[in-house]
N, C-alpha and C positions, 0 to 999 in steps of 0.2 A: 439444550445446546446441541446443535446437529455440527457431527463433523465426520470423516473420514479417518480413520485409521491407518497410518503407515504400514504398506503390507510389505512381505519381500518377494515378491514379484521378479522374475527375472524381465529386465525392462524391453526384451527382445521379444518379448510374450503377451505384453501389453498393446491391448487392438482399443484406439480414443472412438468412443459415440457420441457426437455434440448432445448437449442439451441446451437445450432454451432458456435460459434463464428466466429466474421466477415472475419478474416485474415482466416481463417479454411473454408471457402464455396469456391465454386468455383475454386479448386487450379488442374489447371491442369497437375503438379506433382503427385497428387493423383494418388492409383491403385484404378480403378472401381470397383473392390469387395468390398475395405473396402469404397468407398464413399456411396455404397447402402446398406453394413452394418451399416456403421455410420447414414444413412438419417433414417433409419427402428428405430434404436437405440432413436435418435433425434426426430423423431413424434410418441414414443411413452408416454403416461403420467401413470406415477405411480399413487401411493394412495397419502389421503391427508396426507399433511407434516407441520411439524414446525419450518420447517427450514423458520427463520421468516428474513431470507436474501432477499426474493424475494421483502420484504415490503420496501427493503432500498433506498435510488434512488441510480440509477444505469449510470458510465458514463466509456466512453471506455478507457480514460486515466487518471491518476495521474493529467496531466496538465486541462484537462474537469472538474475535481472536484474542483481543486483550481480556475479556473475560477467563477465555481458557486460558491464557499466559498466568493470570495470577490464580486460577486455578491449580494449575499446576506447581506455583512455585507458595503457596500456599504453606501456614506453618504446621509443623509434621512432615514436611516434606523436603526439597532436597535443596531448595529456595534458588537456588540455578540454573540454566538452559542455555544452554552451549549453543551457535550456531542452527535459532530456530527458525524455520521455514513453513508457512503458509499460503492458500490463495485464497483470497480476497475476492467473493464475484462483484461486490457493489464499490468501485471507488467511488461513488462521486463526492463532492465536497459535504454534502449535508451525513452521507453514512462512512465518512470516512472521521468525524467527529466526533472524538473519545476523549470525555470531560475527566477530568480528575479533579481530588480537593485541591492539589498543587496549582494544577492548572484546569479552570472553568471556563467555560467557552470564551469569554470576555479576554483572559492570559490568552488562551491561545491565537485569537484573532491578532491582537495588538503584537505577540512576536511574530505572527505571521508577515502583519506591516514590516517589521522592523526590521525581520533577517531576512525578506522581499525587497527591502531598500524604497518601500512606498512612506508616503507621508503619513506619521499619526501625531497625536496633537499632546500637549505637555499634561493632559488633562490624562489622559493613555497612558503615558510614562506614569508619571505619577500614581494611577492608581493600579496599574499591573507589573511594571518593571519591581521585581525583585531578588535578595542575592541568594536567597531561596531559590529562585528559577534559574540560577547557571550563572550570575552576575556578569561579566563581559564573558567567562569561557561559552556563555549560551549565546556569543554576539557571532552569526554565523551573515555577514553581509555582502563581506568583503570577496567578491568576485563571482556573485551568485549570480547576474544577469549573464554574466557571460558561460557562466558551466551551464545554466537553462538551455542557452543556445546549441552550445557543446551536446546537449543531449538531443534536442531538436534534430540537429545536423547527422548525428550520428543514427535516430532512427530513420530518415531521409534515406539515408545510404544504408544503412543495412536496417531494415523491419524486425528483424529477430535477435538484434542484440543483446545480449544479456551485459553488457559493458555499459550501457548508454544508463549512467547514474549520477549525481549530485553527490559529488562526496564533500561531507561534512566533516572537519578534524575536529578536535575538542576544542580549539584557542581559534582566534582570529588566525594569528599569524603563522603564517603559511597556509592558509584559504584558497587563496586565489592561485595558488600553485602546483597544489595539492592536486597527484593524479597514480588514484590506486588502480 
């Protein structure tokens, strides 16, 4: 498991060097202009930066983080994690899918419908809906079209928001209100 290690860096001291990302090298659909623009692009380093991301560990998927997570909380150990922070270089929906025995792709699809507010069918309910997975406090629906926009809107107007999030409370009630 590849990650990065949290250094203590003073963050005023920290100079970012892009990288390529791994799916992104080597692609020989690429056009040759933009891969020697991109590689020029890519080993050049800016100035020092704050961007205090680079300090975070760093793993290629959603499923590489939750490995480490229960890594670390692991029996022998301290089974807690306060406040943990990672970066993710692959969201996309297929690496962002971290099966569990709770929840198997099949669970997670159908609350995906159902706290999405999309149609799934009684056949769905039936055979995913359980009080095992959260019973109604996992019923997260109630005003989600509109915070989606809410964050839309908000990376529109500022690109670097660290604000622009879906907040989820535990219960329904007070969902759609809800603004941390």
């Amino acid at each position: 498991m590849k990650h990065t290690q949290k250094t203590n860096h003073d963050p005023s001291s920290i100079s970012i060097k892009a990288i390529k990302p791994q799916n992104q090298r080597n692609n020989n659909n690429s056009n040759d202009d933009d891969d020697e623009r991109n590689n020029k692009m890519m080993s050049q380093e800016g100035p020092p930066s704050t961007n205090l991301n680079v300090a975070y560990p760093q793993f290629s998927t959603a499923k590489e983080m939750y490995a480490h997570l229960r890594q670390i909380t692991a029996p022998g150990g301290e089974f807690v994690v306060h406040n943990f922070c990672g970066v993710i270089a692959d969201i996309s929906p297929s690496a962002s899918l971290v099966e569990t025995d709770l929840f198997p792709a099949g669970a997670l699809h159908y609350y995906t419908k159902k706290n999405m507010g999309w149609e799934y069918t009684s056949e769905e309910y039936d055979a995913w809906q359980l009080p095992e997975r959260g019973g109604e406090q996992g019923d997260y629906r109630d005003g989600m079209a509109s915070k989606i926009a809410n964050v839309i809107d908000c990376l529109k107007q500022e690109p670097w928001s660290k604000r622009a999030v879906v907040p989820i409370p535990y219960s329904i009630d007070g969902s759609a209100t809800i603004d941390w």
